[in-house]
N, C-alpha and C positions, 0 to 999 in steps of 0.2 A: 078654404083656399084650395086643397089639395083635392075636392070633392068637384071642385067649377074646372078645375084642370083636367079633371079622368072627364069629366062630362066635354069640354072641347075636346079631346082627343078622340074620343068614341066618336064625336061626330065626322069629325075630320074622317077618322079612317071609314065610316060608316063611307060618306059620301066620295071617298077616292074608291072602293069597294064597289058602290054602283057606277059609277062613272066606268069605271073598267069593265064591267059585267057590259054596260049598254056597247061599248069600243067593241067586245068580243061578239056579241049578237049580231051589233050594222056587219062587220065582216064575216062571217058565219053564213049570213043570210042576205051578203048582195047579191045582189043581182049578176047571175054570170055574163051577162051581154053589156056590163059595165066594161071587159076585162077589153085589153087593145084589139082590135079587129083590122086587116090587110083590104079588107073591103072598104075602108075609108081612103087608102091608097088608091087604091084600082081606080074609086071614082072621083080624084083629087087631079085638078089642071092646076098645073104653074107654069110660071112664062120660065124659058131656055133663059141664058146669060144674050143673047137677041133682045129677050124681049117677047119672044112670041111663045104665047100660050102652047103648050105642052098635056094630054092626057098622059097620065102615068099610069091606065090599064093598059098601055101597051106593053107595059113591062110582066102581065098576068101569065102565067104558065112556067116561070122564069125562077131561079132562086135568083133573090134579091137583096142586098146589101144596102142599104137605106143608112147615109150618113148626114147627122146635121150637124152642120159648121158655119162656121165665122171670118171673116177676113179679120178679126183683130183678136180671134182667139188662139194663143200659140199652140196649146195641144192637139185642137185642130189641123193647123198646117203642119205640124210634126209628123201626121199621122197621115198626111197625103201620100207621101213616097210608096208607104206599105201598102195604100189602099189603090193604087196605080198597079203596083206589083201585082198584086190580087188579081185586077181585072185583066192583066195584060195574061196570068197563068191559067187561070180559069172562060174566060171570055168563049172558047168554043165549048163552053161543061155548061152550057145553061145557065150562065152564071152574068148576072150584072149590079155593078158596085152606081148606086143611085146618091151625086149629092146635093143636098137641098139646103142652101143659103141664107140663111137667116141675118141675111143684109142688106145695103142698099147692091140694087143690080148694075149700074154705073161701078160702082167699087169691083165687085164680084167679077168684073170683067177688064177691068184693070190686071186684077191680082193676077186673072187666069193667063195675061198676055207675060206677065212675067216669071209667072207656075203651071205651065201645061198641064190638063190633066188628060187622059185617058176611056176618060167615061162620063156622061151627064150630067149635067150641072144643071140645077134649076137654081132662082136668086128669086125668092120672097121673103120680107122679112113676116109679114101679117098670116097670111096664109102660110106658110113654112112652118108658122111658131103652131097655128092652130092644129095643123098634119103632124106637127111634132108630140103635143098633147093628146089628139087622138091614139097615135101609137103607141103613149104609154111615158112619154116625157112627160110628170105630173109633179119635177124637180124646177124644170126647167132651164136646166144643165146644158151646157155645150163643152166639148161631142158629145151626142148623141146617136146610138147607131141601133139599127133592128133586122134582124135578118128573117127574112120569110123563105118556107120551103116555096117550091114547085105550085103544091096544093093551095096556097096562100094560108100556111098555118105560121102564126106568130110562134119562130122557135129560142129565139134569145133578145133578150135586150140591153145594153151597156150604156151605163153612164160612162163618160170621161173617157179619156184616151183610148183607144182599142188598136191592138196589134192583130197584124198580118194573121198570127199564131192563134190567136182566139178566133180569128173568123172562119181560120180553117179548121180547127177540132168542132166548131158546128157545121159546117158545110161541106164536109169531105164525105162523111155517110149520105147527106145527099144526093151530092152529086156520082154517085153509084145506083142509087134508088130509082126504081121509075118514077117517072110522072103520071098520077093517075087524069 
Protein backbone atom coordinates (compact mmCIF):
# COMPACT_ATOMS: atom_id res chain seq x y z
CA UNK A 1 0.00 0.00 0.00
CA UNK A 2 2.38 2.41 1.12
CA UNK A 3 4.78 1.28 -1.87
CA UNK A 4 1.70 2.13 -4.84
CA UNK A 5 1.42 5.63 -2.74
CA UNK A 6 5.31 6.82 -3.05
CA UNK A 7 4.90 5.32 -6.75
CA UNK A 8 1.84 7.93 -7.49
CA UNK A 9 3.37 10.56 -5.87
CA UNK A 10 6.70 10.37 -7.67
CA UNK A 11 4.67 10.53 -10.60
CA UNK A 12 2.69 13.08 -9.87
CA UNK A 13 5.52 15.38 -8.96
CA UNK A 14 7.71 13.75 -11.78
CA UNK A 15 5.06 15.01 -14.21
CA UNK A 16 4.18 18.77 -12.33
CA UNK A 17 8.30 18.88 -12.69
CA UNK A 18 8.16 18.55 -16.53
CA UNK A 19 5.06 20.43 -17.15
CA UNK A 20 6.99 23.39 -15.47
CA UNK A 21 10.33 22.82 -17.03
CA UNK A 22 8.21 22.85 -20.59
CA UNK A 23 6.15 26.47 -19.04
CA UNK A 24 9.81 27.81 -18.30
CA UNK A 25 11.31 26.85 -22.01
CA UNK A 26 7.72 28.18 -24.23
CA UNK A 27 8.73 31.63 -22.19
CA UNK A 28 12.41 31.44 -22.26
CA UNK A 29 12.35 30.96 -25.85
CA UNK A 30 9.31 33.00 -27.41
CA UNK A 31 9.47 34.52 -29.77
CA UNK A 32 10.27 38.32 -28.98
CA UNK A 33 7.86 39.76 -31.90
CA UNK A 34 5.12 37.94 -29.88
CA UNK A 35 5.50 40.95 -27.30
CA UNK A 36 2.80 44.05 -27.92
CA UNK A 37 3.88 46.10 -31.07
CA UNK A 38 2.41 50.25 -31.69
CA UNK A 39 2.76 49.10 -35.24
CA UNK A 40 -0.45 47.34 -34.98
CA UNK A 41 -1.91 50.89 -33.87
CA UNK A 42 -0.44 52.98 -36.57
CA UNK A 43 -1.95 50.71 -39.03
CA UNK A 44 -5.37 50.14 -37.24
CA UNK A 45 -8.78 52.38 -38.66
CA UNK A 46 -11.82 52.63 -36.54
CA UNK A 47 -14.93 54.61 -37.10
CA UNK A 48 -14.95 58.15 -34.76
CA UNK A 49 -18.34 58.10 -32.42
CA UNK A 50 -19.75 59.58 -36.35
CA UNK A 51 -19.21 56.57 -37.52
CA UNK A 52 -16.54 57.46 -40.00
CA UNK A 53 -13.60 55.49 -40.37
CA UNK A 54 -10.61 57.00 -38.59
CA UNK A 55 -6.60 55.86 -39.40
CA UNK A 56 -4.87 55.95 -36.01
CA UNK A 57 -1.22 56.39 -37.72
CA UNK A 58 -2.13 59.79 -37.61
CA UNK A 59 -1.51 59.89 -34.13
CA UNK A 60 2.42 58.42 -35.12
CA UNK A 61 5.37 60.64 -33.80
CA UNK A 62 2.96 61.55 -30.77
CA UNK A 63 3.23 60.15 -27.10
CA UNK A 64 0.06 58.38 -26.88
CA UNK A 65 -2.28 57.42 -24.11
CA UNK A 66 -4.50 54.57 -25.59
CA UNK A 67 -7.56 53.84 -23.28
CA UNK A 68 -10.01 51.09 -23.55
CA UNK A 69 -13.29 51.54 -22.16
CA UNK A 70 -16.95 50.73 -21.78
CA UNK A 71 -20.11 52.71 -21.34
CA UNK A 72 -21.24 50.27 -18.74
CA UNK A 73 -17.92 49.91 -17.10
CA UNK A 74 -17.78 52.09 -13.93
CA UNK A 75 -13.97 52.29 -13.50
CA UNK A 76 -13.81 53.27 -16.75
CA UNK A 77 -16.04 56.41 -16.42
CA UNK A 78 -14.39 57.13 -13.02
CA UNK A 79 -11.25 57.52 -14.71
CA UNK A 80 -12.49 59.94 -17.65
CA UNK A 81 -12.20 63.21 -15.49
CA UNK A 82 -8.32 62.32 -14.96
CA UNK A 83 -7.86 61.33 -18.41
CA UNK A 84 -9.59 64.81 -19.65
CA UNK A 85 -7.34 66.50 -17.37
CA UNK A 86 -4.37 64.90 -18.87
CA UNK A 87 -4.99 65.90 -22.34
CA UNK A 88 -6.32 69.29 -21.59
CA UNK A 89 -2.33 69.68 -19.37
CA UNK A 90 -0.32 68.09 -21.84
CA UNK A 91 -2.13 68.48 -25.21
CA UNK A 92 0.70 71.08 -26.55
CA UNK A 93 3.68 68.42 -25.15
CA UNK A 94 3.02 65.96 -27.86
CA UNK A 95 0.85 64.38 -25.99
CA UNK A 96 -2.61 62.63 -26.89
CA UNK A 97 -4.92 60.68 -24.52
CA UNK A 98 -6.70 58.05 -27.45
CA UNK A 99 -10.07 56.35 -26.46
CA UNK A 100 -11.24 53.29 -28.07
CA UNK A 101 -14.76 51.78 -27.13
CA UNK A 102 -15.33 48.74 -26.88
CA UNK A 103 -19.12 49.15 -27.36
CA UNK A 104 -21.95 49.60 -29.37
CA UNK A 105 -21.26 53.26 -31.19
CA UNK A 106 -25.00 54.46 -31.06
CA UNK A 107 -24.54 54.11 -27.06
CA UNK A 108 -20.73 55.58 -27.19
CA UNK A 109 -22.33 58.55 -28.45
CA UNK A 110 -25.20 58.81 -26.34
CA UNK A 111 -22.87 58.64 -23.27
CA UNK A 112 -20.39 61.25 -24.83
CA UNK A 113 -23.46 63.88 -25.31
CA UNK A 114 -24.04 63.59 -21.62
CA UNK A 115 -19.82 63.17 -20.68
CA UNK A 116 -17.95 65.45 -22.90
CA UNK A 117 -14.66 64.46 -23.56
CA UNK A 118 -11.64 66.22 -24.57
CA UNK A 119 -9.91 64.00 -26.95
CA UNK A 120 -10.89 61.00 -29.41
CA UNK A 121 -13.06 58.73 -29.12
CA UNK A 122 -13.31 55.82 -31.50
CA UNK A 123 -16.42 53.13 -30.73
CA UNK A 124 -15.72 49.43 -31.98
CA UNK A 125 -16.65 46.84 -30.12
CA UNK A 126 -14.93 43.85 -32.54
CA UNK A 127 -12.05 45.71 -33.87
CA UNK A 128 -11.52 47.71 -30.48
CA UNK A 129 -11.37 44.25 -28.62
CA UNK A 130 -8.86 42.85 -31.32
CA UNK A 131 -6.46 46.40 -31.15
CA UNK A 132 -6.89 45.87 -27.54
CA UNK A 133 -5.23 42.08 -27.64
CA UNK A 134 -2.81 43.13 -30.02
CA UNK A 135 -1.46 45.61 -27.48
CA UNK A 136 -1.00 43.33 -24.97
CA UNK A 137 -4.77 42.98 -23.39
CA UNK A 138 -4.38 39.07 -23.18
CA UNK A 139 -6.88 39.39 -19.75
CA UNK A 140 -9.34 40.95 -21.44
CA UNK A 141 -9.92 43.55 -18.80
CA UNK A 142 -11.62 46.78 -19.06
CA UNK A 143 -9.68 49.65 -18.58
CA UNK A 144 -7.24 49.05 -20.38
CA UNK A 145 -4.61 51.65 -20.98
CA UNK A 146 -0.97 51.60 -23.02
CA UNK A 147 1.06 54.23 -23.42
CA UNK A 148 3.56 54.67 -26.31
CA UNK A 149 6.76 57.02 -26.54
CA UNK A 150 7.17 59.37 -29.49
CA UNK A 151 9.34 56.52 -31.13
CA UNK A 152 6.29 54.16 -30.99
CA UNK A 153 7.92 52.14 -28.13
CA UNK A 154 5.33 50.26 -25.96
CA UNK A 155 6.39 51.96 -22.48
CA UNK A 156 3.66 50.67 -19.98
CA UNK A 157 0.59 48.96 -19.77
CA UNK A 158 -2.24 48.88 -17.12
CA UNK A 159 -4.87 46.71 -16.30
CA UNK A 160 -7.87 48.49 -14.52
CA UNK A 161 -8.33 51.80 -13.24
CA UNK A 162 -5.36 54.13 -14.07
CA UNK A 163 -4.85 57.55 -12.51
CA UNK A 164 -3.92 60.89 -13.95
CA UNK A 165 -0.50 60.15 -11.49
CA UNK A 166 0.51 56.93 -13.06
CA UNK A 167 0.36 58.37 -16.63
CA UNK A 168 2.24 61.07 -15.60
CA UNK A 169 5.41 59.46 -13.73
CA UNK A 170 5.54 57.56 -17.47
CA UNK A 171 5.17 60.33 -19.52
CA UNK A 172 6.79 63.29 -17.81
CA UNK A 173 10.52 61.88 -18.95
CA UNK A 174 9.16 61.95 -22.22
CA UNK A 175 7.81 64.53 -22.72
CA UNK A 176 11.32 66.43 -22.10
CA UNK A 177 13.03 63.73 -24.52
CA UNK A 178 13.40 64.35 -28.12
CA UNK A 179 11.71 62.79 -30.73
CA UNK A 180 13.86 60.84 -32.77
Amino acid sequence: MLKSILKAFFFTALTFCLALSIAIAVRYFADPSDKPDSATLYAANLPDTSGKLQSLGQYQHKIIIVNFWATWCPPCRDEMPELIALQQSYQDKNVVVLGVALDDPALVADYLKATPVNYPIFASETAGSLLGEQLGNDKGVLPYTVIIDGDGKIISTHFGRITKAIIEANIKPLVSAPVH
